[in-house]
mmCIF entry with sequence, helices, sheets and N, C-alpha, C, O atoms, coordinates in Angstrom:
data_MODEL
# 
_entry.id   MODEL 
# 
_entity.id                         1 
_entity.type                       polymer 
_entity.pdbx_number_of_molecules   1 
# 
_entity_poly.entity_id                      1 
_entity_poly.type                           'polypeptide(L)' 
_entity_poly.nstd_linkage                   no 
_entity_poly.nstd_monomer                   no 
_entity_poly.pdbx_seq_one_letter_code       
;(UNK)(UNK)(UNK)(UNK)(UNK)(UNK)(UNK)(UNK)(UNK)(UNK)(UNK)(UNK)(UNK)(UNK)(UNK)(UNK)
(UNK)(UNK)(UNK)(UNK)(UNK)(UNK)(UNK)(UNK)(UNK)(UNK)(UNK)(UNK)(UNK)(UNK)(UNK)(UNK)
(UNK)(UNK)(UNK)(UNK)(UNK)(UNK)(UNK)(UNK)(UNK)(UNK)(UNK)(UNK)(UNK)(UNK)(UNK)(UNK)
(UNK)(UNK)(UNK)(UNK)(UNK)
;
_entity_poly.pdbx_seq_one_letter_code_can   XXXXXXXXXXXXXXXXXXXXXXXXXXXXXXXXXXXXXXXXXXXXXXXXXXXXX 
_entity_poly.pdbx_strand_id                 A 
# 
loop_
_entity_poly_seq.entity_id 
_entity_poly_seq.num 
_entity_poly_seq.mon_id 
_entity_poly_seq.hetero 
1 1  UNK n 
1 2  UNK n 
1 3  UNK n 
1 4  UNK n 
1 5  UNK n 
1 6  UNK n 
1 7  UNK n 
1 8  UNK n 
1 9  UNK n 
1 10 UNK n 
1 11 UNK n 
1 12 UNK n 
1 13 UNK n 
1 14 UNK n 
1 15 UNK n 
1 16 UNK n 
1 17 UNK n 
1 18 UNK n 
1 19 UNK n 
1 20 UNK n 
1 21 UNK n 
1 22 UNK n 
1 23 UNK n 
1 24 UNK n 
1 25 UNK n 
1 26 UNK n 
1 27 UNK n 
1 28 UNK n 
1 29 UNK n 
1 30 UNK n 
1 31 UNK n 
1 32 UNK n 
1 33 UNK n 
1 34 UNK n 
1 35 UNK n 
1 36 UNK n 
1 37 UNK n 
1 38 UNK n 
1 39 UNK n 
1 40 UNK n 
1 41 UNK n 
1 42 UNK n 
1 43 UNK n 
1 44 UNK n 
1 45 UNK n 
1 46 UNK n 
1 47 UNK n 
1 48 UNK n 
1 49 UNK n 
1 50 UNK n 
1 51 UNK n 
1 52 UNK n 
1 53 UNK n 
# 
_struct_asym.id          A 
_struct_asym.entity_id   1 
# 
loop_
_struct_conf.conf_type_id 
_struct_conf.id 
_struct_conf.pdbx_PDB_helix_id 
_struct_conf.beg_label_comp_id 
_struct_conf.beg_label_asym_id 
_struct_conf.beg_label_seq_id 
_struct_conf.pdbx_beg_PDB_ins_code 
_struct_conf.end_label_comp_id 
_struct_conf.end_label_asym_id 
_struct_conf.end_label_seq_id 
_struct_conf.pdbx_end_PDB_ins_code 
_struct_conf.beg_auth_comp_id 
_struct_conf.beg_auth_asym_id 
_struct_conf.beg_auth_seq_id 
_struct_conf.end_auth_comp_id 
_struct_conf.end_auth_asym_id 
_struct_conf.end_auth_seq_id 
_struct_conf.pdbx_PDB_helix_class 
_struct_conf.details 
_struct_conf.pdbx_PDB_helix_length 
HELX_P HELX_P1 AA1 UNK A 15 ? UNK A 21 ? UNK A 15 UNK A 21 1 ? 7  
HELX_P HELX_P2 AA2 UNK A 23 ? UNK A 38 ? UNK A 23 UNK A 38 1 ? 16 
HELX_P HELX_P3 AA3 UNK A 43 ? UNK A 50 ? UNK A 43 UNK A 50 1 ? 8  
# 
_struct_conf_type.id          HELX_P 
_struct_conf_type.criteria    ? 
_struct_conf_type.reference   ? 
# 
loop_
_atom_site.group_PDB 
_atom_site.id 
_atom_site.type_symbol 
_atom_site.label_atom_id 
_atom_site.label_alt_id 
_atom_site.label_comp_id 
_atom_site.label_asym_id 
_atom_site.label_entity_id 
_atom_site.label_seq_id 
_atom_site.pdbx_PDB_ins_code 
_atom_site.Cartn_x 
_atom_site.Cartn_y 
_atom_site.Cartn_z 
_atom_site.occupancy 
_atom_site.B_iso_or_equiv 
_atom_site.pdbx_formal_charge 
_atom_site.auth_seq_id 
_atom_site.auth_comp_id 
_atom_site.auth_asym_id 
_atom_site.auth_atom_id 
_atom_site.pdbx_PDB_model_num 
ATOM 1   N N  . UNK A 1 1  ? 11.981 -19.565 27.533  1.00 0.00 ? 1  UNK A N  1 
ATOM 2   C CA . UNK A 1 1  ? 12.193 -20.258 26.280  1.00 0.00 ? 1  UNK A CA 1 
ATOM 3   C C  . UNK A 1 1  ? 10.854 -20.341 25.558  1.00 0.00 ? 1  UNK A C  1 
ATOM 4   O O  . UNK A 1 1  ? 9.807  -20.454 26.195  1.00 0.00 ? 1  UNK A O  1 
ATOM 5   N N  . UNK A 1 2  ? 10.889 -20.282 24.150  1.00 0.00 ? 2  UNK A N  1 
ATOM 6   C CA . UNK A 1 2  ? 9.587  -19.919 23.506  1.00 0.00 ? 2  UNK A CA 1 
ATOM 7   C C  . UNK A 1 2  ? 9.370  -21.424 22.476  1.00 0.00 ? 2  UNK A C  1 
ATOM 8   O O  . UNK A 1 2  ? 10.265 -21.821 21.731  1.00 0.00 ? 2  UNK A O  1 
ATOM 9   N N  . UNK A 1 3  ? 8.707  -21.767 22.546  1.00 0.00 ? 3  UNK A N  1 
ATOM 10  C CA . UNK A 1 3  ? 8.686  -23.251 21.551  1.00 0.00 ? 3  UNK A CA 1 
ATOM 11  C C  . UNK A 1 3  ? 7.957  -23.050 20.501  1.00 0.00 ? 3  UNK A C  1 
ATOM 12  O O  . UNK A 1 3  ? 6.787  -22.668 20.516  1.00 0.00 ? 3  UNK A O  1 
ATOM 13  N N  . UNK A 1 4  ? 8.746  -23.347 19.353  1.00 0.00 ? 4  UNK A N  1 
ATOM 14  C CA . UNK A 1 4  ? 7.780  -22.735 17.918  1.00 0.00 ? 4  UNK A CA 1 
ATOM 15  C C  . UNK A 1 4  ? 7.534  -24.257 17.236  1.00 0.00 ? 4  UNK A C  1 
ATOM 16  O O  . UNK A 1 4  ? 8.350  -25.178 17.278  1.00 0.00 ? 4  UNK A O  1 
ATOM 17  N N  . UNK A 1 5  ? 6.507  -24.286 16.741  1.00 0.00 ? 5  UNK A N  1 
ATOM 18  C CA . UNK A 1 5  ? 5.932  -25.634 15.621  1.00 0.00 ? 5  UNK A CA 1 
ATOM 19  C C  . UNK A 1 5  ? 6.234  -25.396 14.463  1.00 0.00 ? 5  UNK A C  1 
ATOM 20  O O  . UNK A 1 5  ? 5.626  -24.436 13.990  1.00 0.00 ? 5  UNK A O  1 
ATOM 21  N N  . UNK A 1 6  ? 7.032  -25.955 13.721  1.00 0.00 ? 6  UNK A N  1 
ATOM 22  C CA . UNK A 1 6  ? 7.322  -25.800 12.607  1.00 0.00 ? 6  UNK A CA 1 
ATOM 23  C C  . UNK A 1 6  ? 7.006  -27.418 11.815  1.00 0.00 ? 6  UNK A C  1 
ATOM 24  O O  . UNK A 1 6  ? 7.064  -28.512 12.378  1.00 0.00 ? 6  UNK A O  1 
ATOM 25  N N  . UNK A 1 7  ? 6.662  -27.142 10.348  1.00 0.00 ? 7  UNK A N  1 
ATOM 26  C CA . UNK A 1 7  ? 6.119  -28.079 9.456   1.00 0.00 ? 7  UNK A CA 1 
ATOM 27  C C  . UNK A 1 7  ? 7.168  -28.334 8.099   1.00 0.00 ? 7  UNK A C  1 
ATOM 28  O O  . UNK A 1 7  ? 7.083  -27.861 6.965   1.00 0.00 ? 7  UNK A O  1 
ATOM 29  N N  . UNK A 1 8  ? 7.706  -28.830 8.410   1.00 0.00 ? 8  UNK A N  1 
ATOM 30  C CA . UNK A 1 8  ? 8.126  -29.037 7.032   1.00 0.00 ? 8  UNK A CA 1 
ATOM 31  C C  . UNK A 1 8  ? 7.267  -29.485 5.828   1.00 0.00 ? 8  UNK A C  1 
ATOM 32  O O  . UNK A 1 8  ? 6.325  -30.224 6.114   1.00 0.00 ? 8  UNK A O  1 
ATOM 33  N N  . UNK A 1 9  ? 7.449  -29.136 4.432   1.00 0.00 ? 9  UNK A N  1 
ATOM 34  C CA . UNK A 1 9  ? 7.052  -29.255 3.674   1.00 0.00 ? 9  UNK A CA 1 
ATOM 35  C C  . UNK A 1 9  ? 7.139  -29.360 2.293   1.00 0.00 ? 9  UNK A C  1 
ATOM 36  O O  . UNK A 1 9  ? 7.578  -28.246 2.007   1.00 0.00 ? 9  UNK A O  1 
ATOM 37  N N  . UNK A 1 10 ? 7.007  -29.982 1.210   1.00 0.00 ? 10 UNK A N  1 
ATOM 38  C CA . UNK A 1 10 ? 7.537  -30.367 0.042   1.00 0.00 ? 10 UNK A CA 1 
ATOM 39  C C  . UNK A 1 10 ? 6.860  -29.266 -1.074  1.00 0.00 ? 10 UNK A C  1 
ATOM 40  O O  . UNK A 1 10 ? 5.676  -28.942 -0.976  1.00 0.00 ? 10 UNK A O  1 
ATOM 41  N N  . UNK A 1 11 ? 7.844  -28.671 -2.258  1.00 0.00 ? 11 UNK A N  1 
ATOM 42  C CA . UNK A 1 11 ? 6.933  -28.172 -3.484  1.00 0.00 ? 11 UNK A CA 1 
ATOM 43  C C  . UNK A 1 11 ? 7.597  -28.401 -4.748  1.00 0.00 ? 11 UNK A C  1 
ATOM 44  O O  . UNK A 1 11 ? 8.793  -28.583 -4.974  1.00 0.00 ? 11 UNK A O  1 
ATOM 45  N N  . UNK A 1 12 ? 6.539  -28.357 -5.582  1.00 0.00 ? 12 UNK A N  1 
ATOM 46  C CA . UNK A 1 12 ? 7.558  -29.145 -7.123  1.00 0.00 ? 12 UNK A CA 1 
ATOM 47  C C  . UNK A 1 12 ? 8.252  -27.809 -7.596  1.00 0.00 ? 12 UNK A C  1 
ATOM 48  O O  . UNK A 1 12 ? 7.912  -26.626 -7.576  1.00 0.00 ? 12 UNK A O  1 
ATOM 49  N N  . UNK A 1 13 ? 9.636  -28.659 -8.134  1.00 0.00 ? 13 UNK A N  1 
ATOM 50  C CA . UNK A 1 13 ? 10.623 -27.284 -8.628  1.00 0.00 ? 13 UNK A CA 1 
ATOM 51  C C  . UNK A 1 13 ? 10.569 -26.697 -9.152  1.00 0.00 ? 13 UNK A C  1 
ATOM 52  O O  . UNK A 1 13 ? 11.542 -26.430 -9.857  1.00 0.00 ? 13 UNK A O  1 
ATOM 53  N N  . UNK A 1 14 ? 9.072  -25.807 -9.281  1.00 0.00 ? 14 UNK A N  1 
ATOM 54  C CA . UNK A 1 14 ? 8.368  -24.504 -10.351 1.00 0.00 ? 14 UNK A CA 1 
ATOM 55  C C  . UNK A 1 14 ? 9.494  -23.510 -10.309 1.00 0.00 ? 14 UNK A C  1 
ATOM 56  O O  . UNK A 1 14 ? 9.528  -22.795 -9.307  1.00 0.00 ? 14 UNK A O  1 
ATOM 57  N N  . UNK A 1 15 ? 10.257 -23.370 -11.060 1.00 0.00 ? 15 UNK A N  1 
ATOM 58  C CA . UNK A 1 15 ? 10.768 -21.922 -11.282 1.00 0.00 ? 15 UNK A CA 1 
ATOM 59  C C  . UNK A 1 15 ? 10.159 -20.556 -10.683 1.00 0.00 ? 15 UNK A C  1 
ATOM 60  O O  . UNK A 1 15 ? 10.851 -19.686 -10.154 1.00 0.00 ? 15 UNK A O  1 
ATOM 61  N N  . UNK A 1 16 ? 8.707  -20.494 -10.850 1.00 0.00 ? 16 UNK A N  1 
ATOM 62  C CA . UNK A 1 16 ? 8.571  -19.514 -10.355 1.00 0.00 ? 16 UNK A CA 1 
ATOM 63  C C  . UNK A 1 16 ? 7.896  -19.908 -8.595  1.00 0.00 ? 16 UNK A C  1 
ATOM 64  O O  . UNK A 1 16 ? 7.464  -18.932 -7.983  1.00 0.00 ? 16 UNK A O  1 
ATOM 65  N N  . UNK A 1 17 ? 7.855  -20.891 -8.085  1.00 0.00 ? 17 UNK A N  1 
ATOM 66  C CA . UNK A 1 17 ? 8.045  -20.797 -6.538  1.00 0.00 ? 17 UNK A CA 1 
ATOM 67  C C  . UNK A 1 17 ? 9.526  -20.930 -6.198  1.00 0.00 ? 17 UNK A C  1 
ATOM 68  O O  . UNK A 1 17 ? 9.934  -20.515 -5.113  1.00 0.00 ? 17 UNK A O  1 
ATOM 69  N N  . UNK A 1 18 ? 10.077 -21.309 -6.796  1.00 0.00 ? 18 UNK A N  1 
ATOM 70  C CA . UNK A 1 18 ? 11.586 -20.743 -6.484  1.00 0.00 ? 18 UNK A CA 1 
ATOM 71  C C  . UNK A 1 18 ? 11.991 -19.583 -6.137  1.00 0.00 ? 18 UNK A C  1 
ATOM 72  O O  . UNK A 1 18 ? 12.587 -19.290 -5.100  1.00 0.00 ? 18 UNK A O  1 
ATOM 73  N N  . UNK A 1 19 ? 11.499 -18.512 -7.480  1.00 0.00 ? 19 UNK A N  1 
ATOM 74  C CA . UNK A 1 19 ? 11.892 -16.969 -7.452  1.00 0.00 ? 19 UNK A CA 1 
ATOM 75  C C  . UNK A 1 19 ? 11.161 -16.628 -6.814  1.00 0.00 ? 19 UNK A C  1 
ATOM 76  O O  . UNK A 1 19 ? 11.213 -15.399 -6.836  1.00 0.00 ? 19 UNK A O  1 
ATOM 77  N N  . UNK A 1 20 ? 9.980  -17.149 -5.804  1.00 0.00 ? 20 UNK A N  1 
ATOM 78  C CA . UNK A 1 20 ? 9.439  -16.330 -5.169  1.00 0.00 ? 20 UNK A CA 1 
ATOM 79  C C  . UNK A 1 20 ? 9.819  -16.871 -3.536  1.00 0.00 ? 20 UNK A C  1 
ATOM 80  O O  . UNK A 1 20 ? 9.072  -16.215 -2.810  1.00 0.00 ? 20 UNK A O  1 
ATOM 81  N N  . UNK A 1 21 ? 10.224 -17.310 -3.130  1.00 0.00 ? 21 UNK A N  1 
ATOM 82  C CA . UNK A 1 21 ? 10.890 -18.227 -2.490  1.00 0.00 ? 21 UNK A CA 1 
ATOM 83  C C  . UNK A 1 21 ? 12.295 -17.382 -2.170  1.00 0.00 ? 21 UNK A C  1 
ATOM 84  O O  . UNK A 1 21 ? 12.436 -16.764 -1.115  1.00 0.00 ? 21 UNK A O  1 
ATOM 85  N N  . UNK A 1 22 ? 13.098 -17.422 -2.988  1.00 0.00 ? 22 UNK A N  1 
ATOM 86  C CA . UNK A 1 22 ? 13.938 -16.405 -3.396  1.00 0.00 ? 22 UNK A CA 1 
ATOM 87  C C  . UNK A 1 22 ? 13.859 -14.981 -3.005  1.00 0.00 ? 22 UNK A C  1 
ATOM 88  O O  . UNK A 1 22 ? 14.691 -14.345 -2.358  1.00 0.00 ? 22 UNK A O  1 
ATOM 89  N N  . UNK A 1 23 ? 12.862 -14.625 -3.438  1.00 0.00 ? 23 UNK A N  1 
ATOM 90  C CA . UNK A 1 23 ? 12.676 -12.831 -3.191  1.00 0.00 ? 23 UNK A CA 1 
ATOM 91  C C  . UNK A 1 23 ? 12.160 -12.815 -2.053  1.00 0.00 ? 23 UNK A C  1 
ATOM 92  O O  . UNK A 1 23 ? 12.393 -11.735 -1.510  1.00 0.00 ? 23 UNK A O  1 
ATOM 93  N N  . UNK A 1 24 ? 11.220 -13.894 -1.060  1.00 0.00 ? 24 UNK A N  1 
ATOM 94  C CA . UNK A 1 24 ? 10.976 -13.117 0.130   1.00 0.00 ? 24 UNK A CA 1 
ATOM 95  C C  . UNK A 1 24 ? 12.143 -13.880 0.520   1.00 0.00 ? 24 UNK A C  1 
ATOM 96  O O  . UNK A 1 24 ? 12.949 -13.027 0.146   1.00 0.00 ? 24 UNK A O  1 
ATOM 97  N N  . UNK A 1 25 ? 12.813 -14.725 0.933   1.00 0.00 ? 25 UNK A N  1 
ATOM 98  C CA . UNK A 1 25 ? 14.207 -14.605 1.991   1.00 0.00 ? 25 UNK A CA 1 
ATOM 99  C C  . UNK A 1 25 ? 14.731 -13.274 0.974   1.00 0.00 ? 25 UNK A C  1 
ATOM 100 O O  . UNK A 1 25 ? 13.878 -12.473 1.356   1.00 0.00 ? 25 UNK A O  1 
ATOM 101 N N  . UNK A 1 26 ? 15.056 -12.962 0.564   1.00 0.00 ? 26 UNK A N  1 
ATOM 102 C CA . UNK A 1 26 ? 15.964 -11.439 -0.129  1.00 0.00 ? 26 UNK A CA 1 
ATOM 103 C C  . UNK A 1 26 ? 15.479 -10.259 1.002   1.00 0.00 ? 26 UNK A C  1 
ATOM 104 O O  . UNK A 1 26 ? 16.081 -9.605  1.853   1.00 0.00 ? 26 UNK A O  1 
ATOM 105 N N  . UNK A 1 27 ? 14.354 -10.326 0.640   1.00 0.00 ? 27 UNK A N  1 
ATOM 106 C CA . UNK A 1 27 ? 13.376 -9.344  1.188   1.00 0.00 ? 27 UNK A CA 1 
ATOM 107 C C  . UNK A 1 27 ? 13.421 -9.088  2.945   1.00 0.00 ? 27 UNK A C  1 
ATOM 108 O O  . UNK A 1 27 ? 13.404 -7.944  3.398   1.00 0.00 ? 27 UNK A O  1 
ATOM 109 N N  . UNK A 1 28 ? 13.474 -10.223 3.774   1.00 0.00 ? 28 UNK A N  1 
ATOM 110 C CA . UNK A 1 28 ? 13.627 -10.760 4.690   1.00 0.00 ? 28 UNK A CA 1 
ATOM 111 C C  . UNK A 1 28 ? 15.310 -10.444 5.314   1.00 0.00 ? 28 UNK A C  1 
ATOM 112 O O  . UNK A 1 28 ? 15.760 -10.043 6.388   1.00 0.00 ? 28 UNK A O  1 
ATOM 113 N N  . UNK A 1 29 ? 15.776 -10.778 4.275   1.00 0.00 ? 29 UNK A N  1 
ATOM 114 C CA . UNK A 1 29 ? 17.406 -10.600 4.798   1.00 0.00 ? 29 UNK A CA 1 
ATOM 115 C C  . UNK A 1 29 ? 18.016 -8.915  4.317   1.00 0.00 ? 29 UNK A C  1 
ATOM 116 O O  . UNK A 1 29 ? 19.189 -8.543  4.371   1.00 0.00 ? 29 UNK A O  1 
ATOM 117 N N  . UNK A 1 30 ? 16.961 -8.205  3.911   1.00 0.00 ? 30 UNK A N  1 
ATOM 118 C CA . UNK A 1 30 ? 17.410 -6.719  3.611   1.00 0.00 ? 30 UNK A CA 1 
ATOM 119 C C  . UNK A 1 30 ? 16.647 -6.028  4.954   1.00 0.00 ? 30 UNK A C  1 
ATOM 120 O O  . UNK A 1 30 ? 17.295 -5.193  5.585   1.00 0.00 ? 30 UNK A O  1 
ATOM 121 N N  . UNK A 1 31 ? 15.368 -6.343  5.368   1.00 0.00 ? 31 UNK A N  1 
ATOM 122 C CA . UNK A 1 31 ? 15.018 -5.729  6.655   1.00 0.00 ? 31 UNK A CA 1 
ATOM 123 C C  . UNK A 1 31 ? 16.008 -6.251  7.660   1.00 0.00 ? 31 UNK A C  1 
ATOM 124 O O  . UNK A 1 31 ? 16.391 -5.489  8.548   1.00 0.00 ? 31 UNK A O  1 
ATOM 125 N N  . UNK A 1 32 ? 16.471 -7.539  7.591   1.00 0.00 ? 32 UNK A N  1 
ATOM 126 C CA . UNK A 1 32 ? 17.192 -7.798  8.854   1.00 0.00 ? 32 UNK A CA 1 
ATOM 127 C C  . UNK A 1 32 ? 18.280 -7.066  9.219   1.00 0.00 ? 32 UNK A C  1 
ATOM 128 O O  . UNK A 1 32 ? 18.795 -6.789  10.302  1.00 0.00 ? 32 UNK A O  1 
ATOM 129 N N  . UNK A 1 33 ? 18.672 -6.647  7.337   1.00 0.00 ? 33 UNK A N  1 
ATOM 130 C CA . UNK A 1 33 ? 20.487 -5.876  7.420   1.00 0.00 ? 33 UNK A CA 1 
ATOM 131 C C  . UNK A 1 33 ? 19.806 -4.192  7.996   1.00 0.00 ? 33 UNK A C  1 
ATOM 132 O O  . UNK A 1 33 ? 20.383 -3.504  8.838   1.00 0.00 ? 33 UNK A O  1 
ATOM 133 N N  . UNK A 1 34 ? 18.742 -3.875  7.441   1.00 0.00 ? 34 UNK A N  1 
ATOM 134 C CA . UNK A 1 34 ? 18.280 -2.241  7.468   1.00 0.00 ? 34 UNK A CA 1 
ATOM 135 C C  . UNK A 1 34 ? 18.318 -1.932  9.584   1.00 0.00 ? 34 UNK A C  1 
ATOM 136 O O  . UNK A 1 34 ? 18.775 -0.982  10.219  1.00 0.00 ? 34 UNK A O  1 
ATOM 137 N N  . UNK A 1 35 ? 17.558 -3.336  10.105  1.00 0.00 ? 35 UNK A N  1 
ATOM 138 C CA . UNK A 1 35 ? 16.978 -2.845  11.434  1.00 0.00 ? 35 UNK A CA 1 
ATOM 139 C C  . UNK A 1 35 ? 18.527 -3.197  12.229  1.00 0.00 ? 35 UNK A C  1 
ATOM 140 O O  . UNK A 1 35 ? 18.913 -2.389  13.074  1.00 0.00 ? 35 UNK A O  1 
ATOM 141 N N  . UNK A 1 36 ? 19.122 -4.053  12.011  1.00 0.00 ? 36 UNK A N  1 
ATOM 142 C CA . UNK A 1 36 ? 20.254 -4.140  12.678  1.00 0.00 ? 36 UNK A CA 1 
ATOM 143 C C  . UNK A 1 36 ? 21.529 -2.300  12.366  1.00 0.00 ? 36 UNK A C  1 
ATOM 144 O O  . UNK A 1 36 ? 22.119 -1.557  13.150  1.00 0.00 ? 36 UNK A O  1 
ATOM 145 N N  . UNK A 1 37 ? 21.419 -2.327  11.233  1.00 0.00 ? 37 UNK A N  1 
ATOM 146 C CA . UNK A 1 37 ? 22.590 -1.031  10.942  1.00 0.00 ? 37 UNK A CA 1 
ATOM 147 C C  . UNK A 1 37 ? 21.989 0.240   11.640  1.00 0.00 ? 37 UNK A C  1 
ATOM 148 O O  . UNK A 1 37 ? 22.683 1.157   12.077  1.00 0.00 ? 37 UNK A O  1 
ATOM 149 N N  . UNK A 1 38 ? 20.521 0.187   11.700  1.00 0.00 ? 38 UNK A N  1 
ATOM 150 C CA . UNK A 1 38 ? 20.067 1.714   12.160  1.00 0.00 ? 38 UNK A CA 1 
ATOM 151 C C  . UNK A 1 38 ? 19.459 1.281   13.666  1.00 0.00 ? 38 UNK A C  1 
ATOM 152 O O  . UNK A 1 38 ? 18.653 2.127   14.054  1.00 0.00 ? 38 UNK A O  1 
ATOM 153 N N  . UNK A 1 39 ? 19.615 0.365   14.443  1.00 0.00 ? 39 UNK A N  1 
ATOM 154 C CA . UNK A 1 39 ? 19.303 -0.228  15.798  1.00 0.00 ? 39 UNK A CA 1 
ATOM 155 C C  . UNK A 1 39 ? 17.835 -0.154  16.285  1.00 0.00 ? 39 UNK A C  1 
ATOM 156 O O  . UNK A 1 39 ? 17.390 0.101   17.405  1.00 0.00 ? 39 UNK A O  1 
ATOM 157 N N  . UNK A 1 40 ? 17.084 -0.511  14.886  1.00 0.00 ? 40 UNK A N  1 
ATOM 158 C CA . UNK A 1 40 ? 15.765 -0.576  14.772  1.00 0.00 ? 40 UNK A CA 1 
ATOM 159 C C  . UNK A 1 40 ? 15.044 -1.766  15.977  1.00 0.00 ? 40 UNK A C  1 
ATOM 160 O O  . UNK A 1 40 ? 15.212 -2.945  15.666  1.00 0.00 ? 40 UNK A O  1 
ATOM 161 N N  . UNK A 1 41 ? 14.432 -1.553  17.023  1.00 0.00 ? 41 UNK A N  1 
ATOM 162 C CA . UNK A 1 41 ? 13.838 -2.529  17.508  1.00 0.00 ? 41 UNK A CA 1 
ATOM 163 C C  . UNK A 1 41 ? 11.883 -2.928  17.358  1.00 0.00 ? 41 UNK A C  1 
ATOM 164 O O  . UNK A 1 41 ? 11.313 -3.869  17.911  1.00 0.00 ? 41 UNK A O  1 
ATOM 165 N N  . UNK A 1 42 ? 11.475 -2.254  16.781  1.00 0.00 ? 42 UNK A N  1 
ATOM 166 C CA . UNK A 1 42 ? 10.230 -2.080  16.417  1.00 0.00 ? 42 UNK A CA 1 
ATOM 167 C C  . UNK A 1 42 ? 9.748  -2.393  15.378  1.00 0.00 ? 42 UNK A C  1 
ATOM 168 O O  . UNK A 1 42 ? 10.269 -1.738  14.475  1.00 0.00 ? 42 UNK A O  1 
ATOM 169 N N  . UNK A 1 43 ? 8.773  -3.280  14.915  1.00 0.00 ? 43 UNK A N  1 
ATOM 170 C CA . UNK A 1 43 ? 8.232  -3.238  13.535  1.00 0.00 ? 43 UNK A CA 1 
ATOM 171 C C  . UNK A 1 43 ? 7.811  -2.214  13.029  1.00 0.00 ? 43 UNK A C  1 
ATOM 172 O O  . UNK A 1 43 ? 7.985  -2.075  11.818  1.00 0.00 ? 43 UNK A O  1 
ATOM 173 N N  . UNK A 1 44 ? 7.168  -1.235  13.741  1.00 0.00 ? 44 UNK A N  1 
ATOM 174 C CA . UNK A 1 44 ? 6.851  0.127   13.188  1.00 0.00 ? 44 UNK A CA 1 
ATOM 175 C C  . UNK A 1 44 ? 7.847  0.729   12.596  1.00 0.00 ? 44 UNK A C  1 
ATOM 176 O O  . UNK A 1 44 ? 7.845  0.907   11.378  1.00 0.00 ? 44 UNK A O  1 
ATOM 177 N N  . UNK A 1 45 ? 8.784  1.101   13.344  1.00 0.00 ? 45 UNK A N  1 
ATOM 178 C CA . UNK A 1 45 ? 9.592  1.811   13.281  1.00 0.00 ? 45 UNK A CA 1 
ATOM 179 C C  . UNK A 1 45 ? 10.695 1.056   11.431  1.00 0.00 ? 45 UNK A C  1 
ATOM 180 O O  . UNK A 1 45 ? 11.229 1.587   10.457  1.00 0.00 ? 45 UNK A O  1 
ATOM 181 N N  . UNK A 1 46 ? 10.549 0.103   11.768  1.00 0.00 ? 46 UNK A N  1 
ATOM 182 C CA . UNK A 1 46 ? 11.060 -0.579  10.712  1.00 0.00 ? 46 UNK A CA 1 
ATOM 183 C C  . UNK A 1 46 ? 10.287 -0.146  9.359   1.00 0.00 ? 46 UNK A C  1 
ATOM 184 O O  . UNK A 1 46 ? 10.751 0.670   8.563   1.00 0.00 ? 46 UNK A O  1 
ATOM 185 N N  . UNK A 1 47 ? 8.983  -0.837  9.202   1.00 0.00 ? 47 UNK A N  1 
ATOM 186 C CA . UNK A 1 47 ? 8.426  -0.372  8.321   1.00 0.00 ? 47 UNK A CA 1 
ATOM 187 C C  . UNK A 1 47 ? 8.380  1.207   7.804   1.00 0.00 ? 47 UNK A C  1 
ATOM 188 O O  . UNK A 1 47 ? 8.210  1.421   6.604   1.00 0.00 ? 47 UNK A O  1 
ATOM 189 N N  . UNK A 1 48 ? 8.521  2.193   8.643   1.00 0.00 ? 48 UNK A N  1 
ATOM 190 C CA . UNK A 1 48 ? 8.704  3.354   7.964   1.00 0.00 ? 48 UNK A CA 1 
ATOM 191 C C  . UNK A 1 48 ? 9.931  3.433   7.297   1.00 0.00 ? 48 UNK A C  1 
ATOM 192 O O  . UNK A 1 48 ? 10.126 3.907   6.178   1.00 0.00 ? 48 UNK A O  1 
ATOM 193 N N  . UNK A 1 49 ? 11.076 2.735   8.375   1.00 0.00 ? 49 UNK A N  1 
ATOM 194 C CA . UNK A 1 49 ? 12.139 2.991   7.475   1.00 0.00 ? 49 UNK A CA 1 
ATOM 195 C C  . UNK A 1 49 ? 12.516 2.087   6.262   1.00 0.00 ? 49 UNK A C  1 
ATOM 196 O O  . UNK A 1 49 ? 13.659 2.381   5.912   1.00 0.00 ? 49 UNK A O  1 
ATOM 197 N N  . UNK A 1 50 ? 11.999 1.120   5.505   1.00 0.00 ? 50 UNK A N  1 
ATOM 198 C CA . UNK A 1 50 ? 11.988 0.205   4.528   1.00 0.00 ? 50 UNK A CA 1 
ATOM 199 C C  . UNK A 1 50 ? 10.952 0.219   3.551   1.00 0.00 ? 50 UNK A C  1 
ATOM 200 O O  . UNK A 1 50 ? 11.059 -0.186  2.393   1.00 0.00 ? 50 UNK A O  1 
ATOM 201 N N  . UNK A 1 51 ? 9.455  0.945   4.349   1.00 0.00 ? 51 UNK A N  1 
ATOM 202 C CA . UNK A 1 51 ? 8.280  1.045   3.235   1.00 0.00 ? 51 UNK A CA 1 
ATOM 203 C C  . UNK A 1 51 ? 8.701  1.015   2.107   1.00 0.00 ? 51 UNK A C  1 
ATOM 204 O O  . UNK A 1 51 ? 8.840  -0.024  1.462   1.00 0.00 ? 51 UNK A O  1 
ATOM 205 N N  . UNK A 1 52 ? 9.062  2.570   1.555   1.00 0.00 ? 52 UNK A N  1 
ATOM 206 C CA . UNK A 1 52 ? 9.724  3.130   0.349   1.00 0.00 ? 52 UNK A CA 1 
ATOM 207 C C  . UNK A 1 52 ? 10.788 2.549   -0.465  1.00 0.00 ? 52 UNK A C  1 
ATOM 208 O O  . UNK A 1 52 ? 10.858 2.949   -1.627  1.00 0.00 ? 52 UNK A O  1 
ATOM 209 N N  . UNK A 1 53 ? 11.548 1.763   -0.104  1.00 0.00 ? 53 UNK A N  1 
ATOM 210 C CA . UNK A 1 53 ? 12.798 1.015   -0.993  1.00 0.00 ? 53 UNK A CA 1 
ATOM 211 C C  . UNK A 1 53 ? 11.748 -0.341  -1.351  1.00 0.00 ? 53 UNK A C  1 
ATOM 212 O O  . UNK A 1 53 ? 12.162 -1.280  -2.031  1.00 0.00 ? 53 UNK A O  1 
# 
């Protein structure tokens, strides 16, 4: 079992930390869909296949 520290934390409702906020979970949840469909287990291997898009 691996124990992670996590912080919660507060930010004012800037529109643009939102959209950016926004685009990396996007970003985040398109590598997750890319390495799962092509049975990617490697960050390497990932990154070649996602660099380019």
């Amino acid at each position: 079992m691996e124990i992670t520290l996590s912080i919660p934390f507060g930010y004012e409702p800037i529109d643009e930390v939102r959209k950016l906020l926004e685009d990396f979970r996007d970003m985040v949840n398109f590598c997750v869909d890319r390495a799962l469909k092509h049975n990617v287990t490697s960050f390497a291997k990932l990154r070649r296949l996602v660099y380019e898009e």
